[in-house]
N, C-alpha and C positions, 0 to 999 in steps of 0.2 A: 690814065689809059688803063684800059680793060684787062683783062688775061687773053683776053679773043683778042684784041688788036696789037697786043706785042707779039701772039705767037705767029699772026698772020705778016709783022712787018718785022720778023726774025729779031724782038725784040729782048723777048728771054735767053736769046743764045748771045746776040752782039751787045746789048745792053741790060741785060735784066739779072736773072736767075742765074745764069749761066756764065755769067761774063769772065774771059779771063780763061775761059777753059775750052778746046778743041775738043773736037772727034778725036783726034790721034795724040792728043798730051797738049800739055801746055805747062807752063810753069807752077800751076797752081796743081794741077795733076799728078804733077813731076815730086812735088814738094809732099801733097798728100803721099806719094805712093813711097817715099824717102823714109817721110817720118813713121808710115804702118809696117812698110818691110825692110825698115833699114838694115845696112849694116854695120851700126853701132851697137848691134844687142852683145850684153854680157855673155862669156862663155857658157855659164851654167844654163843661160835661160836656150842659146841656141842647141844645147845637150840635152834639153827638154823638147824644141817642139823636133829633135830628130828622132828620140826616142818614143815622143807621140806619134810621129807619121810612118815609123816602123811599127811602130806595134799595133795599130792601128792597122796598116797594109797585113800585117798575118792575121790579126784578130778576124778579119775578115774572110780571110782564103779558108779559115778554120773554121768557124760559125756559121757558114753559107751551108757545109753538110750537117749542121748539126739537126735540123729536121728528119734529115735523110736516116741519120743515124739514128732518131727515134723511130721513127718509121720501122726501119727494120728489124729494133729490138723488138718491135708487137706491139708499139700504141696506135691507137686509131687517132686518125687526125683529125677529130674532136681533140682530142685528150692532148695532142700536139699546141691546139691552136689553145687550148685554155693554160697548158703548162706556159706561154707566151703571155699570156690574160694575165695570170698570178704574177709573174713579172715583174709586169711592168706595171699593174696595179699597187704591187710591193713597193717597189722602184717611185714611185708617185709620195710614199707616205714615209720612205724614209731618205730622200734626196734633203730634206730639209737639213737630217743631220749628219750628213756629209759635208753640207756646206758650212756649219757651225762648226762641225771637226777640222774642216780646211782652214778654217777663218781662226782658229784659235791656237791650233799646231802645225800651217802651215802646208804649203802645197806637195812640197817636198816629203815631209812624213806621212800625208794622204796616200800619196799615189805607192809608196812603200808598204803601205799598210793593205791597198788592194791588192796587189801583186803574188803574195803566197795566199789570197782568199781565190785568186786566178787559177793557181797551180791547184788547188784543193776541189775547185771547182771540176775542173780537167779529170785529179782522181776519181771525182763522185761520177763521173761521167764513165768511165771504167767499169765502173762497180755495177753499174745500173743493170748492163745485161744478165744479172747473176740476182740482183734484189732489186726489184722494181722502187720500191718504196725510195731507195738511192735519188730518184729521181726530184723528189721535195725537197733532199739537203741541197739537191745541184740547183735548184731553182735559188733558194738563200741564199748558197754562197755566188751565185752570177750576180744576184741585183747586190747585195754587199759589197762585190767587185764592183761594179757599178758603180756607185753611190758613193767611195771612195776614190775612185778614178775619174 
């Protein structure tokens, strides 16, 4: 039988592809969503994705003005959108060795190691309105924060 005539004789959902699994759960739904979000995660790892999804929720309440806050030290939004470019351009050619530094000392010392390149970031950010030039260290140290996080 076809793909056209199981989907037409509700073949992929009662018998096919699908079998075993509802619109609204089923055992096999139930079991997938057990084993992805259980609650058998070790403490350490559940102290991780809360610290992820905190930091994460401010990361963003904070970064949403950081445009704004270029803007108004006197860059033109060219100079906005390409300090963005450089980035993530950066962010592109050294994501490889964040992933080698993860893989080899772990996630735990990664994400400790972005963390005061976070805080330095924040300073450089500071500084910008007083020396423009600030602004190239703060781009390095964000994708470093990055690339480590």
């Amino acid at each position: 039988m076809n793909y056209r005539a199981q989907l037409s004789q509700g073949g992929l959902i009662s018998g096919g592809i699908l079998s075993g699994m509802s619109v609204f759960g089923s055992s096999t739904l139930a079991h997938f969503s057990r084993s992805m979000f259980g609650l058998n995660l070790r403490d350490e790892l559940k102290e991780l994705y809360l610290f992820s999804l905190l930091f994460s929720f401010a990361y963003s309440l904070v970064i949403i003005f950081e445009p704004v806050f270029f803007y108004q030290t006197g860059f033109s939004l060219s100079f906005i959108a390409l300090y963005y470019a450089m980035h993530y351009i950066l962010y592109i050619f050294l994501l490889p060795l964040g992933g080698m530094f993860a893989a080899r000392f772990g996630f735990e010392r990664s994400i400790s190691l972005s963390l005061p390149l976070f805080v330095l970031y924040f300073l450089s950010l500071t500084i910008v309105p007083d020396h423009n030039w600030m602004v190239f260290v703060a781009v390095v140290l964000l994708t470093l924060h990055k690339t480590f996080y």
